[in-house]
N, C-alpha and C positions, 0 to 999 in steps of 0.2 A: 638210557642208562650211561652215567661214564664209565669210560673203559679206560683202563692202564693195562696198555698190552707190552709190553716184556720184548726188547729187541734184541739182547743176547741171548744167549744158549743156554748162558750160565742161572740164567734164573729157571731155567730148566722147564721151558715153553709153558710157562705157567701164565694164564692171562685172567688177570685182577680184575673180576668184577665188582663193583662198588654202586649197588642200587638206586636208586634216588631218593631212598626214602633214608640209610645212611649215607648219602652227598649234603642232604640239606642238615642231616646230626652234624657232619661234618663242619658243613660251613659255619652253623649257629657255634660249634666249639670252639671255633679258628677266630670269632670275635670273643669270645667268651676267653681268652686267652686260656683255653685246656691246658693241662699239664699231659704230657706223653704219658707220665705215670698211673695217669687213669687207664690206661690199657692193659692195667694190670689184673682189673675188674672183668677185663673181656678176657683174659686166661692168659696173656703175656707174660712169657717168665723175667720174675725182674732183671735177671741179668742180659736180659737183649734190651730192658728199658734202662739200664747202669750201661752196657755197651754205646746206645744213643747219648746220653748223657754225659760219658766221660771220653765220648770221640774229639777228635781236633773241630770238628762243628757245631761240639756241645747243644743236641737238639734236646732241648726242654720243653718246648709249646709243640701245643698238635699244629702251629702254623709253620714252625719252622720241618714237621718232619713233612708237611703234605708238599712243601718245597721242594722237597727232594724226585728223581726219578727214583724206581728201582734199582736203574743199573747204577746212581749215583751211589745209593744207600749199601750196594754189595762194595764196594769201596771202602768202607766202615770196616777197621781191624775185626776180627772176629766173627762178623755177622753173618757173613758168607748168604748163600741161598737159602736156606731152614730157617735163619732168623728173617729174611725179607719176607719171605713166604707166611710168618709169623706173625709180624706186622701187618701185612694186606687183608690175613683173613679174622682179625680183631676190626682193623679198620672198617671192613662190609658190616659187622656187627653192631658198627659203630650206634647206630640206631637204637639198638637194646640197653645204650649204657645207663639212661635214669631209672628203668626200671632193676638192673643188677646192683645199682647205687643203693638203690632203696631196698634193696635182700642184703646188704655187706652193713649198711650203713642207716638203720631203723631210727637211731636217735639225732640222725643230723635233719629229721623229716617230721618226726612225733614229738610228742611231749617229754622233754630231758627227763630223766628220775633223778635226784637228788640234787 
C-alpha cells in the first residue's frame, strides 16, 4: 500500500493511508485529467475545494494536488490540518468515486428524459 506519512507535528501524527485499490482510482484519474471538485462527491466541503482553487498554486486537476506533500498543502492560506486531513481521507475513498457518481448523477449514465 502507499503511504504518505506526515513529517510534521502539525498535521498532527496523522499517517495517510491510501490503498491500492484507490492508488490505481487514483492514477487512472490523474490521466483522466479529474477535476479536484470531484471530491466533492466523496463529502469535501467546497470551500477546502475553493480554498485549493483559489490558492497562489491554483490546484484544479487531481494531478496537480497529488503533487503536493501534505506538509506543502498546510502551507495553503486557510487549510490548516482539518482541511489536509480532509483531503487525504476523500482521497483513500477515491476508489468509491464511479459508484457515488452514479447515486449524484443517474442521468449522466441512463437514458436522459426529455
Amino acid at each position: 500500500a502507499f503511504m504518505v506519512q506526515a513529517c510534521y507535528k502539525e498535521v498532527a501524527k496523522v499517517e495517510f493511508e491510501i490503498n491500492e485499490e484507490a492508488q490505481a482510482a487514483i492514477d487512472a484519474g490523474i490521466k483522466e485529467r479529474a477535476p479536484v471538485a470531484e471530491l466533492q462527491l466523496l463529502g469535501l466541503d467546497t470551500r477546502r475545494i475553493n480554498q485549493l482553487e483559489d490558492s497562489d498554486y491554483g490546484i484544479v486537476t487531481l494531478d496537480q494536488l497529488m503533487s503536493f506533500t501534505p506538509d506543502e498543502l498546510l502551507e495553503i492560506n486557510w487549510l490548516g490540518k482539518e482541511g489536509v486531513r480532509a483531503i487525504y481521507k476523500c482521497l483513500a475513498r477515491y476508489h468509491e468515486l464511479p459508484e457515488v457518481r452514479q447515486r449524484f448523477e443517474p442521468g449522466r449514465y441512463g437514458s436522459r428524459h426529455g
